[in-house]
C-alpha positions as CSV (number, residue, x, y, z in Angstrom):
1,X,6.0,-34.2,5.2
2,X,3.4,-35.4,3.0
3,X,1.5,-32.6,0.8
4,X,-1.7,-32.1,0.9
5,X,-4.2,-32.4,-2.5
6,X,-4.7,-29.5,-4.1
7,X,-8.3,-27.9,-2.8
8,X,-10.5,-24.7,-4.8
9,X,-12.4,-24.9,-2.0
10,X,-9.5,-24.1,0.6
11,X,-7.8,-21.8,-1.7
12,X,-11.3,-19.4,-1.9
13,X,-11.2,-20.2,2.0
14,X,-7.9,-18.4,1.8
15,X,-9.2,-14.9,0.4
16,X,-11.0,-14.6,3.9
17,X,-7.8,-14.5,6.1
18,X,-6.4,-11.9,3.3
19,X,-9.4,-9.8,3.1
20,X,-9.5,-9.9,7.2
21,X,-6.0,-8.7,7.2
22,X,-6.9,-5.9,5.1
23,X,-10.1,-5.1,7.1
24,X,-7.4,-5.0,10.4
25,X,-4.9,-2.7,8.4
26,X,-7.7,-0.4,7.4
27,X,-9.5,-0.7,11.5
28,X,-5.9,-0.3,13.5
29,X,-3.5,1.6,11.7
30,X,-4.6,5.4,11.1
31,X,-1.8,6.0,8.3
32,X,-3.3,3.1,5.9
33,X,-6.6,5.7,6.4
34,X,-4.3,8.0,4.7
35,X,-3.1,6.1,2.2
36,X,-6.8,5.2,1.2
37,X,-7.8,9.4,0.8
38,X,-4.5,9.4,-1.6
39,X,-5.8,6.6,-3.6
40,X,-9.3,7.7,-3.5
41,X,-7.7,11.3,-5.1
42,X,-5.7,9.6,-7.7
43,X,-8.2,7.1,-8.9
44,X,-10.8,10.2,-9.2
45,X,-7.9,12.8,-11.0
46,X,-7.1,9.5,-13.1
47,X,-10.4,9.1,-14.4
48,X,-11.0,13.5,-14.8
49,X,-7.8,13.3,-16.8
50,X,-8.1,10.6,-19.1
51,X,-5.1,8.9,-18.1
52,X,-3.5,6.1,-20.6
53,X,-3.7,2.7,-20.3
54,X,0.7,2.8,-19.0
55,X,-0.4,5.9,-16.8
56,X,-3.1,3.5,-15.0
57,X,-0.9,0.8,-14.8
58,X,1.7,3.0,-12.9
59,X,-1.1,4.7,-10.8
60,X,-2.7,1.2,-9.5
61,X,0.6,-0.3,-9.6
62,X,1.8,2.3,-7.0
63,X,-1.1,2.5,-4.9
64,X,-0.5,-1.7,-4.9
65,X,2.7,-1.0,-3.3
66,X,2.0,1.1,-0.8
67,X,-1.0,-1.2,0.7
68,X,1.5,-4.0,0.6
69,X,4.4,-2.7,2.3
70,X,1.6,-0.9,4.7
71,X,0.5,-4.2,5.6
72,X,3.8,-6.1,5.5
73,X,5.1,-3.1,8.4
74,X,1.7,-3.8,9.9
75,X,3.2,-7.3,10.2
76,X,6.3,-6.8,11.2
77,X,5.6,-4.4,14.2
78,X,3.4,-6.8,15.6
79,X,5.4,-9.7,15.5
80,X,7.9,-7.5,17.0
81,X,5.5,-6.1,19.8
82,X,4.6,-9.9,20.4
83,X,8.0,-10.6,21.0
84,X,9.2,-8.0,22.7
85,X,7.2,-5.2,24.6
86,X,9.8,-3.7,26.1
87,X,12.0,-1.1,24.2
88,X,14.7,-3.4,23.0
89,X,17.0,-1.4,20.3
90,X,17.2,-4.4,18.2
91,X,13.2,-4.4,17.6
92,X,13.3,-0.8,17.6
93,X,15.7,-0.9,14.3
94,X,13.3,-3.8,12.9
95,X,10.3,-1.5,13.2
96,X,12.0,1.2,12.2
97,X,13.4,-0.4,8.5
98,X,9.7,-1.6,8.3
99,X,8.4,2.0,8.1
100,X,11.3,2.8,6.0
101,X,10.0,0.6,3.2
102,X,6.5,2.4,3.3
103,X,7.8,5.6,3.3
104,X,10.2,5.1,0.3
105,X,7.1,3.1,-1.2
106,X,4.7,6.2,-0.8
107,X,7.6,8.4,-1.9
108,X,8.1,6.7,-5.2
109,X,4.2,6.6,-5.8
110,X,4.3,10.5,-4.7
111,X,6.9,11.3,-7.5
112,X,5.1,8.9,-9.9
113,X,1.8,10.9,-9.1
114,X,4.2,14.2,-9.8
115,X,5.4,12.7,-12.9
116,X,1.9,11.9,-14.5
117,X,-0.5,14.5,-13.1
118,X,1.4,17.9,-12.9
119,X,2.1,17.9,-16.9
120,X,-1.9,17.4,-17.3
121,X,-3.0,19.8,-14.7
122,X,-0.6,22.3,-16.2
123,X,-1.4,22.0,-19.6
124,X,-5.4,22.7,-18.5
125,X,-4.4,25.8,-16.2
126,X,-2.1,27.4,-18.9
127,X,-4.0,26.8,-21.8
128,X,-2.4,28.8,-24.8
């Protein structure tokens, strides 16, 4: 197999495909619309709290993770709906340890929104 020459050009071409992906995430699957709202929150409390540089890393770095294991299920249920329509308990496991990954995914970034936010929101409620 011979490889091809490197190409800017086709790598920028590239982005398209990955941005459409996104576009079909965001159009077909009503939990990704979720997962935008929590974002959208904890970008805006980020930016009202003054978070640090390591507490923005962990924020976008955990709204990162969701997207991708949202769009990697995504994936993976309809590869597994192209190959099987039917209720087959094999593809039925597949899908289901797809959505286990976004749920521990959102999980984590739930506990790491816990861990950064409630100390902040507390410490303005209770203000000595």
């Amino acid at each position: 197999m011979k490889q091809e020459k490197f190409s800017l050009y086709k790598r920028l071409i590239s982005f398209k495909y990955a941005i459409n992906g996104i576009k079909v995430l965001l159009n077909e699957e009503p939990n990704s619309r979720i997962h935008v709202v929590a974002s959208l929150f904890a970008i805006v409390f980020s930016f009202v709290l003054h978070l640090s540089v390591i507490e923005w890393l962990f924020v976008i770095f955990s709204i990162g993770l969701v997207f991708a294991m949202e769009l990697i299920n995504s994936a993976i249920e309809n590869l597994c709906d192209e190959i099987n329509k039917e209720t087959d308990p094999s593809i039925k496991k597949i899908k289901d340890l797809a959505a286990g990954a976004v749920l521990v995914s959102a999980g984590s970034a739930f506990i790491v929104g816990l861990i950064i936010f409630l100390p902040k929101v507390w410490s303005i409620c209770f203000k000595h």
